[in-house]
One Martini backbone bead per residue (centre of mass of N, CA, C, O) as a GRO file, in nm:
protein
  100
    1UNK     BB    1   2.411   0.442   1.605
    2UNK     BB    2   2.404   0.250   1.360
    3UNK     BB    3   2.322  -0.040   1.251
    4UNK     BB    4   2.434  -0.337   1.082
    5UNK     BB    5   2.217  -0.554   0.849
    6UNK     BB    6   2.193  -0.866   0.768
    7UNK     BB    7   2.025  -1.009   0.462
    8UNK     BB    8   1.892  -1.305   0.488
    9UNK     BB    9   1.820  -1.430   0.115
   10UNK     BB   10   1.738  -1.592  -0.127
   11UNK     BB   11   1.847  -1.662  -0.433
   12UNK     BB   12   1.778  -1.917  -0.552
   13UNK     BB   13   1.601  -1.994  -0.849
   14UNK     BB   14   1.510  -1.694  -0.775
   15UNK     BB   15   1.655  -1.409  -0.869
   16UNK     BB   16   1.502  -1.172  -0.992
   17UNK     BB   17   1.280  -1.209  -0.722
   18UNK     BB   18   1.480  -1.182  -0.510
   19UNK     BB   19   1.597  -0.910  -0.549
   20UNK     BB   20   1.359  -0.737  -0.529
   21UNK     BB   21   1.306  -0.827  -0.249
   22UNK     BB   22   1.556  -0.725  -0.129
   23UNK     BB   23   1.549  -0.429  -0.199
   24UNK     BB   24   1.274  -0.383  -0.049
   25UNK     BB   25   1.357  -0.429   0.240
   26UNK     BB   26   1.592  -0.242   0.218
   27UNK     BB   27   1.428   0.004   0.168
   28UNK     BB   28   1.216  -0.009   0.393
   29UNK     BB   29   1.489  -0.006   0.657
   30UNK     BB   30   1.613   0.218   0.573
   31UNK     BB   31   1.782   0.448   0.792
   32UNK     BB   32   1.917   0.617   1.068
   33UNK     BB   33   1.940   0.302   1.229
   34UNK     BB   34   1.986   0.139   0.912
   35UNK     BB   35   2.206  -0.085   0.727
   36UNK     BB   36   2.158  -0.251   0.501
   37UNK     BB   37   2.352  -0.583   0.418
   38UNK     BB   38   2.433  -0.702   0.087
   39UNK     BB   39   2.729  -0.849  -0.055
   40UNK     BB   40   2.609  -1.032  -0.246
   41UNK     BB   41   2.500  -0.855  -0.465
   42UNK     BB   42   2.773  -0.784  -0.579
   43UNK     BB   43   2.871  -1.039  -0.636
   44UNK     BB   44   2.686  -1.100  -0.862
   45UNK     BB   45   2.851  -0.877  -1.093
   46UNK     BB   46   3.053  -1.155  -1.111
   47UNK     BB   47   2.943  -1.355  -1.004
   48UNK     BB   48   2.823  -1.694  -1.014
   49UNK     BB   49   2.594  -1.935  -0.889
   50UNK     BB   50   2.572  -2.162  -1.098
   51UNK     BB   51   2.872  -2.183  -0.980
   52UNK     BB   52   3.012  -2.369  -0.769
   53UNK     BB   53   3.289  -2.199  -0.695
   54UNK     BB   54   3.179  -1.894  -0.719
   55UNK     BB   55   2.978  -1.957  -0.451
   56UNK     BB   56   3.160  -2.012  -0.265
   57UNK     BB   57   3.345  -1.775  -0.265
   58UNK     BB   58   3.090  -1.591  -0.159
   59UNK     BB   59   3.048  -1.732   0.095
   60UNK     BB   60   3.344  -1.653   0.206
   61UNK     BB   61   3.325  -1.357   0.202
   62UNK     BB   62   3.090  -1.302   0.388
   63UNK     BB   63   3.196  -1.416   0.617
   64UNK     BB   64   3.427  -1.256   0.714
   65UNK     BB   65   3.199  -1.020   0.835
   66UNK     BB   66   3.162  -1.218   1.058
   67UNK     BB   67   3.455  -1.244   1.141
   68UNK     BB   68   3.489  -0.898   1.198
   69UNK     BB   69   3.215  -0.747   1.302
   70UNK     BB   70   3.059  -0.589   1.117
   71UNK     BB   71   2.811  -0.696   1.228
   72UNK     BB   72   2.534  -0.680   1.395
   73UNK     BB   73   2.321  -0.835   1.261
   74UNK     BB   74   2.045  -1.055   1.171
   75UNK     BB   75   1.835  -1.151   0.915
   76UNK     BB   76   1.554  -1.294   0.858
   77UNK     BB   77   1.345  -1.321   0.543
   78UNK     BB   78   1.313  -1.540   0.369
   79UNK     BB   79   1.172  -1.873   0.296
   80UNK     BB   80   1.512  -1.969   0.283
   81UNK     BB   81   1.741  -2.074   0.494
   82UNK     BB   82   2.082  -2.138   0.502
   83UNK     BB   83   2.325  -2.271   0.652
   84UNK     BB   84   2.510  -2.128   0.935
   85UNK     BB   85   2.728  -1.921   1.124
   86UNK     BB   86   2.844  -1.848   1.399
   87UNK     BB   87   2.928  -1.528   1.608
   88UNK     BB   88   2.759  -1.384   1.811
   89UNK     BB   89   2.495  -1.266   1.662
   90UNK     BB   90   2.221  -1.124   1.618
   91UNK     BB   91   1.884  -1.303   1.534
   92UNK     BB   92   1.621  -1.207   1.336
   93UNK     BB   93   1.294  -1.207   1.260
   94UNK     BB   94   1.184  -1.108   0.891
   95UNK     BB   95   0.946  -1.334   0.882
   96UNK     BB   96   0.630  -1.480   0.936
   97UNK     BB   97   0.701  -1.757   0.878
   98UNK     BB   98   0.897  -1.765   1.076
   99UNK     BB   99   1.088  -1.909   1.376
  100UNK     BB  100   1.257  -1.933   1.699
   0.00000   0.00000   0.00000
């Protein structure tokens, strides 16, 4: 059975290149033992990031999916991670810069 694996990766700052940079990595690792999860993307084209209620509300969306344990990991890929909640999630690092 394949992995449900979020991809936690800055958004702000560079959307434009995150995007593109989010979407690189997804199509990288997507396999038939991976599905990389990315439900911040979709919520991108309602949601604006630039609105504090807005950014809010889509932190909250996400996090139900940790809380409801719909994720297998949690990949840490970005330059810069924000902090989140644990969940008892494996999380790995897809970043040479990361480090555990």
């Amino acid at each position: 059975m394949p992995k449900i694996v979020y991809i936690a990766h800055q958004f702000a700052n560079d959307p434009k290149g995150n995007i593109k940079r989010i979407l690189k990595i997804c199509k990288e690792i997507h396999s038939k033992d991976i599905i990389p999860f990315t439900p911040y993307m979709a919520a991108l084209h309602y949601l604006d990031d630039t609105v504090p209620e807005e950014r809010a509300l889509g932190i909250i969306s996400s996090a139900e999916f940790f809380k409801k344990k719909v994720i297998d990991e949690v990949w840490l890929c970005g330059p810069i991670i924000s902090n989140g909640k644990k969940y008892n999630i494996p999380i790995k690092f897809h970043n040479k810069e990361l480090s555990e």
